[in-house]
Structure formats: C-alpha cells, structure tokens
C-alpha positions, 0 to 999 in steps of 0.5 A: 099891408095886412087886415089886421094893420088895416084894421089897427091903422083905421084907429090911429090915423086921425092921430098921426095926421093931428102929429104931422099937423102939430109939427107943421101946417100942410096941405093933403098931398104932404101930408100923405107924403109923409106917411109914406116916408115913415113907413105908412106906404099903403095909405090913400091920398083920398082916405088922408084927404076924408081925415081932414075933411073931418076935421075941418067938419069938427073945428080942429083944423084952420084952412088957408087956400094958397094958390099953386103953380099947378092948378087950382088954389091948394087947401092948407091945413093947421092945427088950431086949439081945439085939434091941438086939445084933440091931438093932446087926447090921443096921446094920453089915450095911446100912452094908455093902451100902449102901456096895458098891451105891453102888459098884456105883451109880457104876461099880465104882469 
C-alpha cells in the first residue's frame, strides 16, 4: 500500500470498523479478517485492536468477554447508541467529502 492510501486510510478507519461493528458484534481478530477480505490487506491486528481500544475509551462500543477454546476469554465488541451516533456522523461527513472530491474530480463543476 502506498503513503498516500496509508495516509487517507488513517482518516477512515474509525468508520470502517463502526461499519463492521453496525452489521454485527465481533471481537478484534474478526474484524481485521474482514478488512482483508474487502480489500484493506495491509491493516495491522494491532492498529484495529488501538481503534477499539478508543473506542471502548470514548463509550461507543459495548464489551462482552466470551470465553474461547484457545486461550484466554476474547474481548467481544458491539455498536451501543453513542457509536451508532458516531458511525452515523461519518457518514454524513463522507458523503460530503465524497461529493466535493467528485467535484473536484471532474473539473469544479
């Protein structure tokens, strides 16, 4: 990956794991897992893992600890109000961006 999509992908990726978040509750490893599969291949387990961290820090996440077959107790994380609020924010300031850039893309006009 690039220093530019390095850069631009530091911007977004609170909103892309609130995304993942929104569809379904997961722990870390999963949520990096999907990522990768949609595309983000060069994404750190511990830079998703500084995300929610954050998260759990501001109030945007619920945590449940579910026990695993393999080692200690996995951190389980959902969306609650004030990250769905959150989420709902970095949409409507994508969308913006988005639509000036697109702007921008074709001209100014």
């Amino acid at each position: 990956m690039g220093k530019q999509m390095t850069e631009m992908l530091k911007g977004t990726l609170e909103g892309l794991v609130l995304a993942i978040l929104a569809a379904r509750s997961a722990y870390g490893y999963e949520i990096t897992a999907r990522l990768r599969e949609q595309g983000f291949t060069d994404i750190a387990e511990g830079t998703v893992y500084a995300v929610l961290v954050r998260f759990e820090q501001k109030g945007l996440v619920d945590v449940e600890k579910v026990p695993s077959e393999k080692g200690p107790p996995r951190k389980v994380y959902s969306l609650n109000p004030a990250g769905q609020q959150y989420l709902d924010e970095f949409w409507r300031t994508w969308s913006f961006l988005s639509e000036r850039l697109g702007q921008l893309h074709e001209g100014g006009r």
